[in-house]
C-alpha positions as CSV (number, residue, x, y, z in Angstrom):
1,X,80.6,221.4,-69.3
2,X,79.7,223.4,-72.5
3,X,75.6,225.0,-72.9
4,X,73.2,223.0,-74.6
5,X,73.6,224.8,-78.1
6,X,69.9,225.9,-78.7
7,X,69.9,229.6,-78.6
8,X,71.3,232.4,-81.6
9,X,72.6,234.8,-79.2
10,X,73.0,238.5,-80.0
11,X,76.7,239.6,-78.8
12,X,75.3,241.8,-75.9
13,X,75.6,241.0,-71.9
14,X,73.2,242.7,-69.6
15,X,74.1,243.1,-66.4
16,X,71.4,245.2,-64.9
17,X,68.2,247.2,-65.7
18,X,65.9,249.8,-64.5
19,X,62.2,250.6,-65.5
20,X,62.5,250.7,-69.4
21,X,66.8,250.4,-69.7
22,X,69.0,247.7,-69.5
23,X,72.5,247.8,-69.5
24,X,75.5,246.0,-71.0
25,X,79.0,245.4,-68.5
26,X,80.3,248.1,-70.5
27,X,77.9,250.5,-69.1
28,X,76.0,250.9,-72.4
29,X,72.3,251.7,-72.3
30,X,69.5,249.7,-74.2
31,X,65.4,250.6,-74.4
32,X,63.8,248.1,-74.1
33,X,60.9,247.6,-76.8
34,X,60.9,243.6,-76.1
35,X,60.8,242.9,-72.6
36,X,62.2,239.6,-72.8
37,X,59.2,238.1,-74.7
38,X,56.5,240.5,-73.0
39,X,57.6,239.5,-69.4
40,X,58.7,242.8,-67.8
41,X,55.2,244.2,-67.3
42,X,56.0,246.9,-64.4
43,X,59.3,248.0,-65.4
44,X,62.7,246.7,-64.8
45,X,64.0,246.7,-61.2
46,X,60.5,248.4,-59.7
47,X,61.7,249.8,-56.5
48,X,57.9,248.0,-54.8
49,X,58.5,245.2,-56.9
50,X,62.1,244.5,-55.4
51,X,61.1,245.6,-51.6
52,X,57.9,243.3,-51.5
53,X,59.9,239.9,-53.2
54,X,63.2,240.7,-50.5
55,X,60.6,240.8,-47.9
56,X,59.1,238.0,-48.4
57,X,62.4,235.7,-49.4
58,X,63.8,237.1,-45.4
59,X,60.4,235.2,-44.2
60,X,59.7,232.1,-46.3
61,X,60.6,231.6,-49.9
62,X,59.2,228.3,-51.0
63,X,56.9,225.6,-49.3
64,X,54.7,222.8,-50.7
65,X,51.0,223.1,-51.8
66,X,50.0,220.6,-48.9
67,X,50.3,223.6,-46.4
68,X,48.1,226.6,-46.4
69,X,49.2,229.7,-48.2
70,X,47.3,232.7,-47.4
71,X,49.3,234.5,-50.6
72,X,47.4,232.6,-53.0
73,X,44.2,233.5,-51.4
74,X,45.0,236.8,-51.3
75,X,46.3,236.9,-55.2
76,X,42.7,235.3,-56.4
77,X,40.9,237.9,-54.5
78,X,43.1,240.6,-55.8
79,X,43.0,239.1,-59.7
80,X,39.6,238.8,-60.1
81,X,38.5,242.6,-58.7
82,X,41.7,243.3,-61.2
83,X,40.6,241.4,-64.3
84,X,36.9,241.4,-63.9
85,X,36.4,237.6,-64.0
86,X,34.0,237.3,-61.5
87,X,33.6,233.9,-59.6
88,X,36.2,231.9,-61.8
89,X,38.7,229.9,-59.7
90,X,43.0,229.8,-59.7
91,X,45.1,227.5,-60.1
92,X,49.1,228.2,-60.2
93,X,51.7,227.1,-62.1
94,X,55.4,227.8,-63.9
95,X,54.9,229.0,-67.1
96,X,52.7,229.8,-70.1
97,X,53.3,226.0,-71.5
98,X,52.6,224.7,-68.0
99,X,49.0,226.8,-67.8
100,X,48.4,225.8,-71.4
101,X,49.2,222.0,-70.7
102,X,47.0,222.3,-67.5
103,X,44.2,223.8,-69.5
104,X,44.3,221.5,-72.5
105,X,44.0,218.8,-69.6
106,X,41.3,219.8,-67.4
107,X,39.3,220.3,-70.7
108,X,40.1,216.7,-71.9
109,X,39.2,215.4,-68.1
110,X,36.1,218.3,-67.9
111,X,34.9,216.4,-71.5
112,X,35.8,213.1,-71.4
113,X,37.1,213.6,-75.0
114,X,40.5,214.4,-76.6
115,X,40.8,216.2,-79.7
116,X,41.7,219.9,-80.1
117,X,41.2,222.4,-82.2
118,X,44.1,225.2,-82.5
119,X,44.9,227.7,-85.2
120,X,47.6,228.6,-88.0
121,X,50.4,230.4,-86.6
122,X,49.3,230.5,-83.1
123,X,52.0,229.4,-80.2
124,X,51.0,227.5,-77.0
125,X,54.4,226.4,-75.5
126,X,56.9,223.4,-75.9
127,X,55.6,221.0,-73.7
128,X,53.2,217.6,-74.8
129,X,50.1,218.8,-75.6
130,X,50.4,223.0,-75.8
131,X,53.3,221.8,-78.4
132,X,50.9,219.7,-80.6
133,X,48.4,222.9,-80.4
134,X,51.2,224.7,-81.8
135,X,51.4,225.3,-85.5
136,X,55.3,224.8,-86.1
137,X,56.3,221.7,-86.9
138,X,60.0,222.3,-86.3
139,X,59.0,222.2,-82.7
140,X,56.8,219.2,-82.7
141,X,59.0,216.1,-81.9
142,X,57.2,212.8,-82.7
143,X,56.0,211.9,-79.7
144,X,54.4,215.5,-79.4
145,X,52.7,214.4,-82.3
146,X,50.5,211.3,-80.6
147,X,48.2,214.3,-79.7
148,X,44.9,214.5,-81.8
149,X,45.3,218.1,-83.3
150,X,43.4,219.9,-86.2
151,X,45.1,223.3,-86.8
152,X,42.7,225.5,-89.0
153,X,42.7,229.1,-90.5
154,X,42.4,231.9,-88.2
155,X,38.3,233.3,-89.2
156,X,37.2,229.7,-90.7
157,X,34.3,229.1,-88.8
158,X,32.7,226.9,-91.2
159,X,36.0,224.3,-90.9
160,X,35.8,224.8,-86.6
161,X,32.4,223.7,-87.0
162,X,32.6,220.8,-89.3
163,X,35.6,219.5,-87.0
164,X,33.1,219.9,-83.9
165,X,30.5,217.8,-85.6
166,X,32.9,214.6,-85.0
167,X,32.1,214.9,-81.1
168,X,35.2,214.0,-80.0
169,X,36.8,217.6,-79.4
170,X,37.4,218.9,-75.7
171,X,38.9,222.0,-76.6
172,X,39.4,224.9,-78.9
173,X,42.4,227.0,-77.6
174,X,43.0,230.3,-79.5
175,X,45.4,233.3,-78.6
176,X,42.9,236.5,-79.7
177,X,45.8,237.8,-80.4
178,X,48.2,236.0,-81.8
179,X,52.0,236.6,-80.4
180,X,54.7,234.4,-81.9
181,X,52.7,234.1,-85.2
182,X,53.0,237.8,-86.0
183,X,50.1,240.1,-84.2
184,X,47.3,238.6,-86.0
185,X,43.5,239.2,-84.9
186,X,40.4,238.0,-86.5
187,X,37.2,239.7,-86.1
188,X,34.6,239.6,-83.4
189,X,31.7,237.6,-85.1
190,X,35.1,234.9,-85.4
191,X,35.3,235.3,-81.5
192,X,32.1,235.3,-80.6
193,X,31.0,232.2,-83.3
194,X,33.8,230.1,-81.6
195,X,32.5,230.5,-78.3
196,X,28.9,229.7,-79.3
197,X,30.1,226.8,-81.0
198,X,32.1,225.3,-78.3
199,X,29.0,225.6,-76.3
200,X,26.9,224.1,-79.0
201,X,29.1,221.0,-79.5
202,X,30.2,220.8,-76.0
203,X,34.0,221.9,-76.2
204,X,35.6,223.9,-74.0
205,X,36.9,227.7,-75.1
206,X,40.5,228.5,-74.2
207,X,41.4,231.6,-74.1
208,X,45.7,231.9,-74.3
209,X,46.4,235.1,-72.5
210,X,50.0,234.2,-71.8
211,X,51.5,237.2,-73.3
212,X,48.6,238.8,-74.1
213,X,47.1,239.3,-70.9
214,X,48.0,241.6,-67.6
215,X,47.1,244.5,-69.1
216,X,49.7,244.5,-72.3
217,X,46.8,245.1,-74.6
218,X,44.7,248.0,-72.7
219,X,42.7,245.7,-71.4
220,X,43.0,242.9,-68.7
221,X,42.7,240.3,-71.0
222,X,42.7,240.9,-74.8
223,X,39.6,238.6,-74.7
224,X,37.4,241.2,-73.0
225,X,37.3,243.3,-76.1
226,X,34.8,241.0,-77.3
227,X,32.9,240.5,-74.5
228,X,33.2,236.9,-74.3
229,X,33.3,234.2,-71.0
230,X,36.1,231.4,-71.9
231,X,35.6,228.1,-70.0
232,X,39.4,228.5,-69.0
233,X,42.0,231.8,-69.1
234,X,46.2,230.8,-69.2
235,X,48.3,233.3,-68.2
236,X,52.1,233.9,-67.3
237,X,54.7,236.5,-68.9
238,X,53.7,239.6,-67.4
239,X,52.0,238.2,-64.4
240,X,55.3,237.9,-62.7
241,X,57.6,240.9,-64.4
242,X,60.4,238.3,-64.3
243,X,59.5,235.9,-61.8
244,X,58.6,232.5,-63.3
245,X,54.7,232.2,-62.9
246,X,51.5,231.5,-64.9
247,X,48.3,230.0,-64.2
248,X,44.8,229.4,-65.3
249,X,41.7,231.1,-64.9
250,X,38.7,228.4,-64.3
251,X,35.1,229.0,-65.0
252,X,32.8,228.0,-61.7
253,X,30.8,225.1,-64.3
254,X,34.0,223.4,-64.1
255,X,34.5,221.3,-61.1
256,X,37.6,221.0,-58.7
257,X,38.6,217.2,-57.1
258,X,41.4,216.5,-54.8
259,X,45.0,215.1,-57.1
260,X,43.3,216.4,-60.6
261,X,45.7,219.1,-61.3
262,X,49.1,219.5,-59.5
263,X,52.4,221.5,-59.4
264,X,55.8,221.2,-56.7
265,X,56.6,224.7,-57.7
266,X,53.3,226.7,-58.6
267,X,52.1,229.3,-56.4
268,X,54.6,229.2,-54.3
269,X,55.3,232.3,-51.7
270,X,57.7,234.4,-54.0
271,X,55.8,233.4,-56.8
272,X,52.7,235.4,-55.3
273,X,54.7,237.8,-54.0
274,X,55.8,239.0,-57.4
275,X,52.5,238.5,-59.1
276,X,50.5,240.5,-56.0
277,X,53.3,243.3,-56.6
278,X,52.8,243.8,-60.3
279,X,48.7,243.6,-59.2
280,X,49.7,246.7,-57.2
281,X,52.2,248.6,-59.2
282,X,49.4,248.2,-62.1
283,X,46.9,249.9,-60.2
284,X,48.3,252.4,-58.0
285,X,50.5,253.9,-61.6
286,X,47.3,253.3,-63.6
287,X,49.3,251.5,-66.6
288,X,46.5,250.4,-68.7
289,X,45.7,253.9,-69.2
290,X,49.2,254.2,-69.8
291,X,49.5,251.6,-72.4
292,X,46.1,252.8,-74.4
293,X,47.8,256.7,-74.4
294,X,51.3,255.0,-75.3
295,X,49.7,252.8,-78.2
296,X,47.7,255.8,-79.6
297,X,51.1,258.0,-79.8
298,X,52.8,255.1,-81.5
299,X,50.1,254.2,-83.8
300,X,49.6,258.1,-85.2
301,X,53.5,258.7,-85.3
302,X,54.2,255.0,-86.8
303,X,52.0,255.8,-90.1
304,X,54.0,258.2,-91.2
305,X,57.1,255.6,-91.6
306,X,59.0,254.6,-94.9
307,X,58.1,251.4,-96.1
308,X,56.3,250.1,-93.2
309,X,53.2,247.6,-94.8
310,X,51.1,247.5,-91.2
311,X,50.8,248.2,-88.2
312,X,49.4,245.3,-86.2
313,X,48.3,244.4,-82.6
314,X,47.0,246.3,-80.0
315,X,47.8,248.3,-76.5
316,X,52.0,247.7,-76.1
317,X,51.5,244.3,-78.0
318,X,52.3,245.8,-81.5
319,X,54.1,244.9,-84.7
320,X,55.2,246.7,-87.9
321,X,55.2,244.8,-91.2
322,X,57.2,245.3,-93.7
323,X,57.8,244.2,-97.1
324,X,60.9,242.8,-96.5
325,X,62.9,240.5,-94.2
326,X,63.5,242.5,-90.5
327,X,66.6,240.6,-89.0
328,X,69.2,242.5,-90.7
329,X,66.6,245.6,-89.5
330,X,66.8,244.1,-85.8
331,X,70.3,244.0,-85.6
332,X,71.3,247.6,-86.9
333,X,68.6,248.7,-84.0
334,X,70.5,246.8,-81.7
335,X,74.3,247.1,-82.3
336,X,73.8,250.7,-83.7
337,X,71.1,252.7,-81.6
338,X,71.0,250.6,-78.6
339,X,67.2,249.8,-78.9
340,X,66.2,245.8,-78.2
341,X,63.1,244.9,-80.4
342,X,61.8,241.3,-81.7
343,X,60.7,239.4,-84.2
344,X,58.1,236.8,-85.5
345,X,57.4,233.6,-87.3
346,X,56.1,236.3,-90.0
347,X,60.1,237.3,-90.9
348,X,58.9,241.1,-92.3
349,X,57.3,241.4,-88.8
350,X,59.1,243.6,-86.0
351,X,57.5,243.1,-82.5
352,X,57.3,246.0,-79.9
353,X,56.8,244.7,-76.6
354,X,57.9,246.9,-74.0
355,X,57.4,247.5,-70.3
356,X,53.8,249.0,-69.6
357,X,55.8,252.0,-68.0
358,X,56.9,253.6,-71.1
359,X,56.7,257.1,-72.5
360,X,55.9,258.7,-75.6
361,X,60.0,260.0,-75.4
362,X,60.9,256.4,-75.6
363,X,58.5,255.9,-78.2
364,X,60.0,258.7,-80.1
365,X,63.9,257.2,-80.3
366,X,62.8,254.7,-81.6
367,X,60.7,255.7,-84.5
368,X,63.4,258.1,-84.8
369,X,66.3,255.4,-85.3
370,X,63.6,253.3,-87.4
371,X,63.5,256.6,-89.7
372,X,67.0,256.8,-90.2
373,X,67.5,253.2,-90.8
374,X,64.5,252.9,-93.2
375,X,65.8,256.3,-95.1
């Protein structure tokens, strides 16, 4: 039986990985500046991270959510002292499509209305509805495309309010900043308009945090540099450092009923495990601090690069734009100085995503390779 034949693959096989390394099965070493898509959030391989996940796969790895599980207790309690969000409620699932999908969903049953309101170049997942919210129409297969969608410009107010007036809008979902698309960011008076409008008009305001959040961006949630309160929070990526997880954060206005949402493999007891380890390894290593230091360093050093148009993003979720194409860029980074980075829908964009446990040292191969190659 051959692989479904969906992935360009670079020519390198990890076999194993510590903190921010991984390593090839000819013993060659890699930094990491991706982690895989902005899920290794603690490091690769964190010695707690490892202990607490054996532990718990000895005692019980998976049961249904139709017995109690004192772990997901435990993981609300610890998320919301964690991420500020006082009072909102948890529910668990697979990925950052899955929380998206769910959000989208309790918004249309929240509302009794359908239509949604997403933005140019953002990325919600590859599932039904997250899909249709996603501005890519490569990805949108036609019966993704039965969803009622309007996908505007990122800062058009004007346009999210004229598409509220129809009254038939449940949601507005918006990534603050945005991932996939290229590190984009509009301005607070955007932010804070949306929200105000979605209350005006009655729409819920989704906030996509799925690689965004768990501290990659300095703060909890790159939402809270505006100081705004969505109706619903997704998460997933770093939540789990590896471990497949997400889940959304629900404000207490919107009410819970027995059989409205529902997941087989969603908070399950390794699942917790892994998110209440990175909860830990987060605060006892003090990586947000960590990540605002880290960001600083890059952002002063990165200024003084050849040819580089912008720097973009915020905390460890950064990119540099260029003015030119960066795959044949990526691959010289990778196949000559051993250093994984990624890319964006924006092709001149080179994303930085590493583990929240790096150093300025690591910071400095890589600007120093990014030198070389750009001399």
């Amino acid at each position: 039986m051959s692989l479904f034949d969906v992935y360009p693959l670079f020519d390198i096989m990890p076999v194993k990985a510590k903190d921010v390394y991984v390593y090839d099965e000819n013993s060659n070493e890699y930094l990491d500046l991706y982690g895989g898509h902005a899920v290794i959030s603690v490091g690769h391989s964190h010695p707690t991270y490892v202990n607490n996940l054996t532990n718990q796969l000895e005692q019980l790895g998976f049961y249904s959510n139709s017995v109690q599980n004192p772990l997901q207790k435990e993981l609300a309690f610890k998320l919301e002292n964690a991420s500020g969000c006082k009072d909102y409620q948890l529910f668990l699932c697979n990925s950052g499509a899955e929380a998206n999908e769910n959000a989208l969903k309790l918004a249309s049953f929240h509302t009794g209305k359908k239509r949604v309101i997403a933005f140019k170049n953002g990325f919600h997942g590859r599932t039904s509805a997250a899909v249709a919210a996603t501005d890519n129409q490569k990805i949108i297969a036609p019966i993704n495309a039965q969803q009622e969608v309007d996908i505007l410009s990122l800062g058009d107010l004007p346009s999210v309010e004229a598409s509220l007036k129809k009254g038939d809008v449940c949601a507005v979902i918006i990534e603050c900043i945005q991932g996939v698309g290229g590190l984009d960011e509009s301005t607070a008076a955007f932010y804070k308009g949306l929200s105000k409008l979605c209350k005006q008009y009655g729409a819920l305001f989704i906030t996509d945090e799925v690689q965004s959040g768990f501290g990659r961006t300095g703060d909890f949630f790159a939402f809270q540099k505006y100081d705004l309160q969505p109706d619903i929070i997704s998460m997933a990526k770093g939540m789990g450092n590896g471990f497949p997880i997400g889940g959304i954060l629900i404000h207490p206005n919107i009410k819970a009923s027995y059989g409205l949402l529902g997941t087989t493999f969603g908070g399950n007891h390794l699942a917790c495990v892994a998110c209440l380890s990175v909860l830990d390894i987060l605060e006892e290593e003090k990586l947000q601090q960590n990540v605002k230091e880290v960001s600083n360093y890059f952002v002063e050093k990165a200024k003084s690069l050849p040819k580089v148009k912008s720097i973009k993003g915020r905390g460890l979720m950064l990119g540099l734009e260029f003015d030119f194409p960066v795959a044949e860029l990526r691959k010289q980074l990778i196949y000559k100085h051993k250093i994984f980075t990624g890319s964006a829908k924006n092709p001149n964009v080179l994303r930085i995503l590493p583990p929240l446990t790096i150093k300025k040292e690591h910071i400095d191969q890589f600007l120093n390779a990014l030198k070389s190659e750009l001399s």
